[in-house]
TILUMLUM-250426 format. One record per residue: y, x, z of N, C-alpha, C, O in turn. Coordinates in steps of 0.1 Angstrom, whole numbers, plus 5000, padded with zeros to 4 digits. Layout:
TILUMLUM-250426
YXZYXZYXZYXZ ...
END
This chain:
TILUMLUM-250426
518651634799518851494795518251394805517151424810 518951284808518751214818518151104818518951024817 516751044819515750914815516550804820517050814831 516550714813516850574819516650524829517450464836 515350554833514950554847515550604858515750534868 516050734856516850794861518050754861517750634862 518650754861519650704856520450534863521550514865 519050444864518950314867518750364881519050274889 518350464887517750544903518650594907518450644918 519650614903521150704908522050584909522750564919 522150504899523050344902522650294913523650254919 521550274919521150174927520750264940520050214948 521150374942521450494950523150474954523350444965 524050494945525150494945525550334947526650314953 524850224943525450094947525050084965525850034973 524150134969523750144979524350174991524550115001 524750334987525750374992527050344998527550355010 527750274982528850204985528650054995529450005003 527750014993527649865003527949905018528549865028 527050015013526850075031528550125043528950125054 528750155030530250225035531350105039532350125045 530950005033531749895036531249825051532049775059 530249835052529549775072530049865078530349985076 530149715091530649825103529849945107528949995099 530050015123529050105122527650045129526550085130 528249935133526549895141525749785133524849715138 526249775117525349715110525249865102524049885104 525649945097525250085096523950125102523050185096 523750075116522750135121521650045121520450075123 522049885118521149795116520149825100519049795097 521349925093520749905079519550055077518550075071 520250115086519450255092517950245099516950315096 518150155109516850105115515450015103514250045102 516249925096515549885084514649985072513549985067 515950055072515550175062514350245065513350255057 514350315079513550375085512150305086511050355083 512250195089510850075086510450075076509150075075 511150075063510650065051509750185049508550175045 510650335055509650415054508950445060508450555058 508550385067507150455076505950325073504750345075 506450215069505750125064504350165056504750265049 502950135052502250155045502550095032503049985031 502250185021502050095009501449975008500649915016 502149924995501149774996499349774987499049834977 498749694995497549694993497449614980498049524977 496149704972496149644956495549484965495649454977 495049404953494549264955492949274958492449194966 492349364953491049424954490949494970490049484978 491749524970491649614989492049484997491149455005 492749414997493349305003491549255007490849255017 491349194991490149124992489049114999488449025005 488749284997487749325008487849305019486949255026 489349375024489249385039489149235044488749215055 489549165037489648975047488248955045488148895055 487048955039485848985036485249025043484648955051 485349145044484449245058485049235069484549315078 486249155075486549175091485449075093484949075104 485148995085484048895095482848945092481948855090 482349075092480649135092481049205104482149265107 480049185110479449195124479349425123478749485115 479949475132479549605129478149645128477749745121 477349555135475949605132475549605115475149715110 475549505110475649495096475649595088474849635080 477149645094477449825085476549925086476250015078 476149915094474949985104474049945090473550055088 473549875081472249855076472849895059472049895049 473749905058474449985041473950115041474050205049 473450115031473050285028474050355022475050315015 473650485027475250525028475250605008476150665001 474750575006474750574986475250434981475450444969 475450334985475250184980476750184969476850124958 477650274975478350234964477850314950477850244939 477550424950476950474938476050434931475850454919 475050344941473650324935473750154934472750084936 475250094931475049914936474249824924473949714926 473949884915473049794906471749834908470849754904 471349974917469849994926469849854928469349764922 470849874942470549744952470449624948469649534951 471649624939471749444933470749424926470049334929 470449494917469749474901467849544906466749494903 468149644912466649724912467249814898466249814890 467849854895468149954877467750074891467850074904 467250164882467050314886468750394896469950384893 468250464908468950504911469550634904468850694896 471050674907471650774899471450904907471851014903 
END
């Protein structure tokens, strides 16, 4: 039995298809070259990763250099002083 999901993934496979068969062949290969970008492309970054990374490109690498390398385990040690885990 076939999930809706499924199902909505085979339409839009098969609508796909058909568009494609309608271009010439050198937008064929334009839609080909796209395709291929799409996949090699990285996923998209949550809002949390985004956040960070625009955050830390401006800390100095030395900086990193002074994070203990537990900080994420132990961050209310560091922030708070609470007992380490």
């Amino acid at each position: 039995m076939e999930t809706t999901e499924t199902v909505v993934d085979q339409n839009i496979q098969q609508a796909v298809i058909e568009k494609l068969a309608l271009l010439s062949l050198d937008k064929q290969r334009q839609a080909l070259d796209f395709i291929e970008e799409l996949a090699r492309s990285e996923p998209p970054r949550s809002k949390f990763s985004a956040m960070f990374e625009d955050a830390a490109k401006d800390v100095p690498p030395e900086a990193w250099d002074e994070v203990p390398p537990d900080a994420s385990s132990n961050i209310d040690h560091y922030l708070y002083g609470a007992p380490k885990k």
